[in-house]
C-alpha positions in Angstrom: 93.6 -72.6 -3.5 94.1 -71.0 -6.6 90.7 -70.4 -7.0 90.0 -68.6 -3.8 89.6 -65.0 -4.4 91.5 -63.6 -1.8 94.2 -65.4 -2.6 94.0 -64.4 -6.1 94.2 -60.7 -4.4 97.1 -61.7 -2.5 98.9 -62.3 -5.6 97.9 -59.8 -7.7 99.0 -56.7 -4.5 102.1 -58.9 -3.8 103.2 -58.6 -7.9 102.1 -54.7 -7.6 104.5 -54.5 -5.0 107.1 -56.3 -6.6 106.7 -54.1 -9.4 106.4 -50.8 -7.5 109.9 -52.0 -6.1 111.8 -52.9 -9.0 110.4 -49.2 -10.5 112.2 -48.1 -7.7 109.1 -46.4 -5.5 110.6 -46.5 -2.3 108.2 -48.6 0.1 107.9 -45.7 2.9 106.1 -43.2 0.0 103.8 -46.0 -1.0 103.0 -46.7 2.6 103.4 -50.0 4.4 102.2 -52.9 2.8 103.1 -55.5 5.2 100.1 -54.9 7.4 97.7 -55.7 4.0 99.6 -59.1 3.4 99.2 -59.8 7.4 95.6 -58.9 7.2 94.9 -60.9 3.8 97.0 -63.9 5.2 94.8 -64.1 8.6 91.8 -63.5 5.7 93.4 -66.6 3.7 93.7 -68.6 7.2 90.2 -67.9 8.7 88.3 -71.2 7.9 85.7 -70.6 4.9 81.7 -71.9 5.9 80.9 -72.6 2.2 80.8 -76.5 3.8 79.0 -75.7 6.4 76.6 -73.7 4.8 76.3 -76.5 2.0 75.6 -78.9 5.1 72.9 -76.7 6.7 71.2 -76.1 3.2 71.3 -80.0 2.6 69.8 -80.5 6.6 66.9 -77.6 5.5 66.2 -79.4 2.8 65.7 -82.7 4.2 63.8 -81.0 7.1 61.3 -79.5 4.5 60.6 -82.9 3.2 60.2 -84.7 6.6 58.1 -81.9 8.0 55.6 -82.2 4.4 55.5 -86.0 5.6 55.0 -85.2 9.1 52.0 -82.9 7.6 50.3 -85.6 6.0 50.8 -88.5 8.3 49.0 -85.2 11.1 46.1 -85.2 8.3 45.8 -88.8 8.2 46.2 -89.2 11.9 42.8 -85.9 11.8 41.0 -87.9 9.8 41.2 -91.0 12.0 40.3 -89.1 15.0 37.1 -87.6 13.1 36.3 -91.4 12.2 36.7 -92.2 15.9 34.3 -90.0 16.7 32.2 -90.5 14.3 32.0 -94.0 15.5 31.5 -93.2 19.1 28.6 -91.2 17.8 26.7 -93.9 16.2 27.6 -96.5 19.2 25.6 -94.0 21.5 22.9 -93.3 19.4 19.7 -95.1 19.9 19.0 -98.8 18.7 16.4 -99.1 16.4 13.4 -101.0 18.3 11.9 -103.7 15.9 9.4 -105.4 17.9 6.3 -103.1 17.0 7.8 -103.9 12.9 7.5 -108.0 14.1 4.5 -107.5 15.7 3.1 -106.0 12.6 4.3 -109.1 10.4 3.0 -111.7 12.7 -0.4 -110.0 12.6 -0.1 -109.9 8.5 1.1 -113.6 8.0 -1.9 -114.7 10.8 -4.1 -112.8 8.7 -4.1 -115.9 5.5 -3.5 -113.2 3.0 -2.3 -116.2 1.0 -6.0 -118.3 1.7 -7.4 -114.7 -0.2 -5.4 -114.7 -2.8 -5.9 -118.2 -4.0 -9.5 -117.5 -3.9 -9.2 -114.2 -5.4 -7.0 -115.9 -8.3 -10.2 -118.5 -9.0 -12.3 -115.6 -9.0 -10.7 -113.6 -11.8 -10.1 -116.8 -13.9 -14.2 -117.1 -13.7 -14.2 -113.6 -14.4 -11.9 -114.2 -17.9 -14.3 -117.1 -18.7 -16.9 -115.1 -18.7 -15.2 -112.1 -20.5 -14.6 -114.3 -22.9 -18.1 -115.6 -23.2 -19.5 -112.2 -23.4 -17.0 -111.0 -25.9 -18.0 -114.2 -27.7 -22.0 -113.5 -27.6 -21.6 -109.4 -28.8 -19.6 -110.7 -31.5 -21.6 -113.0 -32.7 -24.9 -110.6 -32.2 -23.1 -108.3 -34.1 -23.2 -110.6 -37.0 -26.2 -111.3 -37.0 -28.1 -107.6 -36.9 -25.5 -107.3 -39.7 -27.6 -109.4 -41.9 -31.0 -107.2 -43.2 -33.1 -109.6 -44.0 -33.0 -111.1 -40.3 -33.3 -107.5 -39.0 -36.5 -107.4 -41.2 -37.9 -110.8 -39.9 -37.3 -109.8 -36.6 -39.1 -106.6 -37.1 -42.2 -108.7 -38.5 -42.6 -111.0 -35.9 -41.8 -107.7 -33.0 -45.5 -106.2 -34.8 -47.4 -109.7 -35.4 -46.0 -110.0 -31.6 -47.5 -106.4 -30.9 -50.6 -106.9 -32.5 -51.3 -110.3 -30.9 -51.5 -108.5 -27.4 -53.5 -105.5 -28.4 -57.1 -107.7 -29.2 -58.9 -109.1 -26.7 -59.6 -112.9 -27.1 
């Protein structure tokens, strides 16, 4: 109690007037205290709210932490109803037809694409053999109409040829 500031008032008018007494101020010149103790002692009686306001602050405060929950659990609780839609959306939506796709792959697979193939495969591996034969051949040509004096028989027998067909038997 000693803390409480009108008390601490209290005390300090009550030794003023003590003092003012003793000095020998009459009271009546001073004026009449007795109504300022009556009024500081129904002051000092009144009950003080600094619990109850500590109450309410602590009741705020928990309020402003279950109304940030209540926020988010309201966000989750959107974003669940957007899904719902969502969903709803792609239940109405149209199903995909796949009979003209199935239609399509019976007519490929009837088709013996793989009978083609095969006979397509044998074709190219005649085609490499004969790559390969011709690559052989022009290399070897090569070779030869490298060497001059074969170039130059070949030339002799191209104009004894020549001449043999230009006289008349």
């Amino acid at each position: 109690m000693e803390l409480n500031p009108l008390y601490r008032l209290y005390v300090e008018l009550n030794n003023k007037v003590d003092g003012l007494i003793k000095n020998g101020v009459p009271s009546t010149n001073v004026g009449d205290l007795s109504d300022i103790i009556v009024r500081l002692k129904n002051l000092e009686t009144r009950p003080t709210y600094d619990s109850i306001i500590g109450e309410l602050s602590a009741n705020v405060k928990k309020l402003q932490i279950d109304i940030e929950d209540v926020k988010k659990r309201l966000d989750g609780l959107s974003k669940i109803d957007n899904l719902e839609s969502r969903i709803y959306n792609l239940e109405v939506e149209p199903k995909i037809n796949i009979l003209p796709l199935d239609e399509r792959v019976s007519n490929i697979e009837n088709e013996n694409y793989k009978e083609n193939l095969v006979h397509l495969e044998n074709k190219i591996g005649n085609m490499e053999q004969l790559v390969n034969a011709i690559t052989d051949l022009t290399y070897r040509l090569n070779e030869i109409e490298k060497k001059p004096d074969l170039n130059q028989r070949l030339s002799a027998i191209e104009m004894n040829m020549s001449n043999l067909n230009l006289t008349p038997p």
